[in-house]
Structure formats: structure tokens, C-alpha cells
C-alpha positions in Angstrom: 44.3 108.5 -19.1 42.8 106.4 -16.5 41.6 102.7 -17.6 38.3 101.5 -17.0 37.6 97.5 -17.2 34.2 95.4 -16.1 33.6 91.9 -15.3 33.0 91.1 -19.2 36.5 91.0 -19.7 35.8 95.1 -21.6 38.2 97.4 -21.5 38.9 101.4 -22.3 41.3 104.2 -22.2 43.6 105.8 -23.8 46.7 104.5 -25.6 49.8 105.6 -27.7 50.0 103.9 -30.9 52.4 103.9 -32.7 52.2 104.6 -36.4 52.5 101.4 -39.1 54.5 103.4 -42.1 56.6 106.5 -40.7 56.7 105.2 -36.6 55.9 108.1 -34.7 53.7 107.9 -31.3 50.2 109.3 -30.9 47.6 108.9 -28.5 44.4 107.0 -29.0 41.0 106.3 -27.0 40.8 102.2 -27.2 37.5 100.7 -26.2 37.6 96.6 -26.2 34.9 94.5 -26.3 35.6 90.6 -24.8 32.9 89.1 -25.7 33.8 89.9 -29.3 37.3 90.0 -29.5 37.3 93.1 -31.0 39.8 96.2 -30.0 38.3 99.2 -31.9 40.0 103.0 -31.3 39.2 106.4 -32.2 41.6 110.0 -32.0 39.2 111.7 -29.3 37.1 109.9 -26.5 34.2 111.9 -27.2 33.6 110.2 -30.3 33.6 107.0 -29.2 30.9 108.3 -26.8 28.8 109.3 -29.8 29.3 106.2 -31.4 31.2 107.3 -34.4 32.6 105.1 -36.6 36.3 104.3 -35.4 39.1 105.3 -36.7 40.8 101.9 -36.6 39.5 97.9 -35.7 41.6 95.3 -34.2 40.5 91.8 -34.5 42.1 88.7 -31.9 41.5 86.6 -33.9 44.8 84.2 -33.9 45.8 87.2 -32.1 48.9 86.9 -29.5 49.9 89.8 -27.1 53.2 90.4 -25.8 55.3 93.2 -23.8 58.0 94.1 -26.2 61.4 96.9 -25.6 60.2 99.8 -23.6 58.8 100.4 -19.9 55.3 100.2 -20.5 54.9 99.0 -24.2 53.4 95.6 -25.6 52.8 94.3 -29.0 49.4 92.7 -30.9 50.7 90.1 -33.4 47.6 88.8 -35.9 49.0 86.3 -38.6 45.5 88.3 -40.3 46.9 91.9 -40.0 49.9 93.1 -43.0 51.5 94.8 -39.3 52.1 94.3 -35.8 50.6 96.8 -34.0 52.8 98.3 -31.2 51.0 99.8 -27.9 52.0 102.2 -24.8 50.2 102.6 -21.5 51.3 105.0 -18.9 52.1 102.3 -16.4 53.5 99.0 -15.9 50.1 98.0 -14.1 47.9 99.6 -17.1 50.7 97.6 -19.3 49.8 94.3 -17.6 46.3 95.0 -17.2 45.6 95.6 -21.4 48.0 92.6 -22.0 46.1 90.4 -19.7 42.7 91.1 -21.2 43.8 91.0 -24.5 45.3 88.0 -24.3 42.5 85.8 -22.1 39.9 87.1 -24.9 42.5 86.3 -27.4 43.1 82.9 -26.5 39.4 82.0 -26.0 38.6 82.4 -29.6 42.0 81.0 -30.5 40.9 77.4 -28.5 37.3 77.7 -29.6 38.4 78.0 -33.4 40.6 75.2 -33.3 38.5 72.6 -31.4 35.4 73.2 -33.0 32.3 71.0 -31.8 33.7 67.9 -33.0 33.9 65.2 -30.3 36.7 62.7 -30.3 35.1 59.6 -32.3 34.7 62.0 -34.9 38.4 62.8 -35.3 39.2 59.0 -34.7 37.1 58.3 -37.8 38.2 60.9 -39.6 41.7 59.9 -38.9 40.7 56.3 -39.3 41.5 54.7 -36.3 38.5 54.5 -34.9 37.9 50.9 -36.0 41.2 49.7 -34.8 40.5 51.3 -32.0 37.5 49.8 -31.1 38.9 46.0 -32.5 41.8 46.1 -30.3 39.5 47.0 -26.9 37.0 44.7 -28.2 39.6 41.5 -28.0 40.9 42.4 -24.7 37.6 43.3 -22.9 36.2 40.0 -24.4 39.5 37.8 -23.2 39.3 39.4 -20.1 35.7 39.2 -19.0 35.6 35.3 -19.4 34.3 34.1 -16.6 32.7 37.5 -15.5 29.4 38.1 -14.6 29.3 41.7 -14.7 27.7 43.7 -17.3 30.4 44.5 -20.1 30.3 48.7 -21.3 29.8 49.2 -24.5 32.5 49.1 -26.8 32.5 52.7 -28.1 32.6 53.6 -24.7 35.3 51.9 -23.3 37.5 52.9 -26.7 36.9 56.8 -25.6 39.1 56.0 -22.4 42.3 55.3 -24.7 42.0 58.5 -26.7 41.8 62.3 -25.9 41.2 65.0 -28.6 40.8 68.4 -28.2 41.9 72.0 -29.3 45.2 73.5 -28.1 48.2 76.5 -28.8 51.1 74.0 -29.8 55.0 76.1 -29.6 57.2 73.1 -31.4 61.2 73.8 -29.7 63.2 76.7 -31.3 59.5 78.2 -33.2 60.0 81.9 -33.0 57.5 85.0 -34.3 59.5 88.0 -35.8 58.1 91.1 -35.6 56.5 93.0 -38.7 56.1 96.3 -39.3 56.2 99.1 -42.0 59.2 99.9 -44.1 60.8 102.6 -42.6 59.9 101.2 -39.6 61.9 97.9 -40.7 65.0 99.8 -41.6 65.5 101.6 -38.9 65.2 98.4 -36.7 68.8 97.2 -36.5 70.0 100.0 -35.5 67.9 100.7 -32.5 68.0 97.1 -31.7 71.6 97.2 -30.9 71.4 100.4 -29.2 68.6 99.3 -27.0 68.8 95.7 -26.7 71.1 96.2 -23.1 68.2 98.6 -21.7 65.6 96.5 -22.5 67.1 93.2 -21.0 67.1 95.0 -17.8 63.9 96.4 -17.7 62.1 93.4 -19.2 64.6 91.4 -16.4 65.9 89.0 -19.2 62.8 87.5 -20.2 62.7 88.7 -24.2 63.0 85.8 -25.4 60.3 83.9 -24.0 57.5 86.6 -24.1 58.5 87.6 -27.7 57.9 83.9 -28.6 54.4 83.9 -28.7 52.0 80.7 -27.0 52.1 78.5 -30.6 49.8 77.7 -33.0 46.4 76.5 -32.9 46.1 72.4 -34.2 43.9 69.7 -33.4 46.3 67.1 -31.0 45.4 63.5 -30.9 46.7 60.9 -28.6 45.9 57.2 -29.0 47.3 55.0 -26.3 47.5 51.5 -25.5 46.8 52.2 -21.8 43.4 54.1 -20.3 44.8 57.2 -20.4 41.7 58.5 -18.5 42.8 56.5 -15.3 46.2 56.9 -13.5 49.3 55.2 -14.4 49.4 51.5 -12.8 45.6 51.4 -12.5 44.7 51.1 -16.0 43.8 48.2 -18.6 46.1 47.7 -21.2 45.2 46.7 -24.1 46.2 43.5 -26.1 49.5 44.6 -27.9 49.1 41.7 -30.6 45.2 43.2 -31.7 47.1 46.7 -32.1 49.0 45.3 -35.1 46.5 43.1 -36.9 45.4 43.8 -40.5 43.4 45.9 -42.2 44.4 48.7 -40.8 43.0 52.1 -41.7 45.7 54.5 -41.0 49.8 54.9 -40.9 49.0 56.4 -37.1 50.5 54.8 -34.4 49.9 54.2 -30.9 51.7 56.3 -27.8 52.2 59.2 -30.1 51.3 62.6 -29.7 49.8 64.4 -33.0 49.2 67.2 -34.0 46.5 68.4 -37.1 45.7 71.6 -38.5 42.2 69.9 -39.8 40.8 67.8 -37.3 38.2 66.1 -40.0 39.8 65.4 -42.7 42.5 62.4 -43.9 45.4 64.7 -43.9 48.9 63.8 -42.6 49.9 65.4 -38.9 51.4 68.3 -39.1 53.9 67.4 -36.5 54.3 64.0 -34.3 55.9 63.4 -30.7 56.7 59.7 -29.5 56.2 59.6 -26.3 57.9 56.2 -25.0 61.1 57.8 -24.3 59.7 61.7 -23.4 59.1 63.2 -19.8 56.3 65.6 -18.6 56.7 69.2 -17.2 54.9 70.4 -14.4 51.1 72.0 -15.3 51.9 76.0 -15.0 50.2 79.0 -15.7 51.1 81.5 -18.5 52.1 85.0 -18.3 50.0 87.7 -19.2 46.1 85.5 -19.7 47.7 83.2 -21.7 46.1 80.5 -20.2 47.5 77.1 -18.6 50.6 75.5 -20.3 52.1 72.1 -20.3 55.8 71.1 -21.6 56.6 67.7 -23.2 60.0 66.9 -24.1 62.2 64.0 -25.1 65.2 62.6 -23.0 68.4 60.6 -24.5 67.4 56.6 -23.5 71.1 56.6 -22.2 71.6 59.6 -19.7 67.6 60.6 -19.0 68.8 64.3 -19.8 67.0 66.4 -22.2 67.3 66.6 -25.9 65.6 66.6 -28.8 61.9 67.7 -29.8 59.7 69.4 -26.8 56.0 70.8 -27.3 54.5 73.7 -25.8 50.8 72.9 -24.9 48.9 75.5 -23.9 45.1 75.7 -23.1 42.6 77.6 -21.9 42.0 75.8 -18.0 44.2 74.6 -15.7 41.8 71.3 -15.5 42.2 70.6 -19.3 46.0 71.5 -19.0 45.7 68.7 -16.3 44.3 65.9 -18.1 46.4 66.5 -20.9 49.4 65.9 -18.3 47.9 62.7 -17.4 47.0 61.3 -20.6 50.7 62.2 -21.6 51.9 59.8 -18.7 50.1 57.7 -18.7 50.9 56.6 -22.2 
């Protein structure tokens, strides 16, 4: 029962699976492909060796892996599939190995669905505030290279530097995933729950919670800022806070506010919004289990500086994008 994995991010061996109506265990040859994102699985190895059709296809699409109650188990949730599907290695390593691999290919098509080829004056448009955008840096660069010989940048250029775009998993505070499963599966749950809900916080070391919650959600975020949020904090130009306000404007977005969109091209409202004048930045960490880099942004009471209210989730693909989303996030 060996697993074999390359440097393609494929993966094979054998796996117990457990059963979506009645629950019971069996064991099943799983062959994944990374490149395609598909986890296919047959009931003998041989015929995946012949090329038989499978017995069973997995896509990751919007796919999120997890470890889940038991030693060596871990779950595939797919908003796409009508079940979860709950998996068992032999091994703890063969555990993290499947969960890793699942997960990096997972979140690679999850990030590429969500950001699309779209740059980010095409969602400034779209959301229209490119214009207002590109009015308000337009006044400022013009009052402040009076006098100046140098050769002003164009516009549209100098615009990008006070906006980032881009594709992200977005966990708002207190989003949680239940599990789904068959019928007789489902009744059964409580039960076992309470018997094994002790054994599993040991094994798992207390950390159910956080790998049951999933990495988010995919949406287009937007940031607009009044500062460059491409240069660090201090060092930037700020814009002219009177040509931020001036009618006609396009759109009821504002500046220094984090949103997020489900559609990055069309005129629809956020889907969720983060102010981010009174909000403080976590440290850039890395995920468990190829979940990629993640980012936490929360607010603070004005009076105390402590925690509270609304935090976000961010989680991407690279630890450099993870980075300049930190950044930006300060820097407005």
C-alpha cells in the first residue's frame, strides 16, 4: 500500500474510502493527476494499469482538503460534489503526503479560477473607479510637478501604484464548513461525535477547529488607496484628499477599503467590505497542509488597540503575493 508521487505534483496508492450512503470502509487504488486536478480511483490496481474506466472521479475544483477525527484520515470537501468524501492512509506521513498534494493542486485551480486574466484597470473600470482614479492622481502629480523638469509618467501608470487586484481564498471571522454526508451516515453522527470528540482532540492536538474550517472562498479583492500602496509606508505620494471627493463620481466605492467580489467585471455590489483605517496586519505565514501563504487582517477598538470586530483570512498561492498584499494593507 506503498505511495508513489513525482515532481508533477501526481500521486498513487491505495486508499480506504469510505462509503457515501451505508459508511462502511473499503480499500481503493487512487491515481491523481496535478496538472489536472483530477483524483480518479478504481477497486484493483491492475485495472488502473490497463486503463479501465474508473470506478469513481474526484474533481478539486473549489475543492478544500482537511485531516478530520481518526489517526490517519482526511476529508475532500467540493461545494460541486452532493458528499464529502472521507479518506484513510496507513500512516500519518502517507496522511500528510495525500493532503499536501491535494491541496497545492487544489488551490492552484481555485486562485487561477477566481483571478482570471483580467488585469487591474479592467476591474477599476468595471467597478468604475477607474476615472476617479486617474482624476485624483492627475491633480496631484500636476500640482506637484510645477516647477519640475523631469519627464511626468503617464497617468494610467502612476494610477496602477494606488490599486492592487488580484484573485484570493477569503475566510470572513466565525465562516465555518459543516461536513456533508449520506443519511445514515448523518444520523449516526451525533452520536459518535460525542463519543469521539475527546480522542480526537488529542490526537489531532486541539487543532479541529482550525483545519475543519476550510482556507475561504474564492473572490476578486480590490483595494484603492490614497497612498502608493506599491512603495513602503512614509515613502509614498499621497494623493490630494479634496480631488478624492469631487463630482461625478462613478461608484459608491471608497477609498482605504478592502473589497471583496465574487465577479470581478461586472457592476455588482462587494460581497463583503473591510475599512482599514482603524485595522492591523498579521504576520505573512504559511498554511498547513499546501494550502498556500495566508495573511490575517483584523480590526482593533480606536480606544484600547485590542482586537475586535471583523478579521479576513487571505490566503494565496505565493508567499511573494501574500507579501505584497501585506504591504498594500499597510500602507493604506
Amino acid at each position: 500500500h506503498a505511495d508513489m508521487s513525482d515532481s508533477c505534483g501526481n500521486l498513487e496508492g491505495w486508499l480506504r474510502k469510505k462509503s457515501h450512503h451505508i459508511g462502511l470502509w473499503k480499500w481503493r487504488y487512487f491515481q491523481f493527476e496535478g496538472k489536472s486536478g483530477i483524483l480518479r480511483y478504481w477497486k484493483k490496481q491492475r485495472f488502473a494499469e490497463e486503463h479501465q474506466k474508473p470506478r469513481g472521479e474526484i474533481s478539486l475544483s473549489g475543492c478544500h482538503v482537511a485531516a478530520c477525527c481518526g489517526l490517519y484520515r482526511f476529508v475532500l470537501r467540493a461545494p460541486q460534489a452532493a458528499y464529502d468524501e472521507e479518506l484513510e492512509t496507513e500512516t500519518s506521513e502517507q496522511r500528510d503526503l495525500w493532503i499536501c498534494s491535494l491541496n497545492a493542486a487544489a488551490l492552484q485551480h481555485r486562485l487561477a479560477a477566481s483571478a482570471g486574466q483580467v488585469t487591474a484597470e479592467d476591474v477599476l473600470q468595471a467597478k468604475g473607479m477607474w476615472q476617479t482614479l486617474k482624476n485624483a492622481v492627475s491633480d496631484t502629480f500636476s500640482a506637484a510637478a510645477a516647477g519640475v523638469a523631469e519627464e511626468p509618467i503617464p497617468v494610467e501608470t502612476a494610477a496602477l501604484r494606488y490599486a492592487r487586484v488580484g484573485g484570493a481564498l477569503l475566510r470572513l471571522s466565525g465562516e465555518r464548513h459543516p461536513p456533508r454526508q449520506g443519511r445514515l451516515v448523518v444520523a449516526g453522527r451525533r452520536v459518535r461525535d460525542s463519543l469521539l470528540r475527546s480522542r480526537c482532540e488529542v490526537e489531532t492536538g486541539g487543532c479541529l477547529s482550525s483545519s475543519d474550517a476550510g482556507v475561504g472562498t474564492e473572490f476578486c479583492l480590490l483595494l484603492v488607496s490614497s497612498r502608493e500602496i506599491s512603495e513602503p509606508p512614509g515613502e509614498s505620494q499621497v494623493l490630494n484628499s479634496a480631488s478624492l471627493l469631487e463630482p461625478p463620481r462613478d461608484s459608491n466605492l471608497k477609498f482605504e477599503v478592502l473589497y471583496a467580489f465574487s465577479d470581478a467585471l461586472d457592476f455588482s455590489e462587494p460581497v463583503a467590505s473591510l475599512p482599514l483605517l482603524h485595522c492591523e496586519v498579521g504576520e505573512v505565514t504559511r498554511c498547513k497542509y499546501g494550502n498556500g501563504w495566508s495573511l490575517c487582517i483584523f480590526e482593533v477598538a480606536e480606544e484600547t488597540g485590542l482586537p475586535g470586530g471583523a478579521s479576513w483570512l487571505i490566503t494565496v498561492e505565493t508567499r511573494e503575493d501574500c507579501e505584497l498584499w501585506s504591504q498594500a494593507a499597510k500602507a493604506a
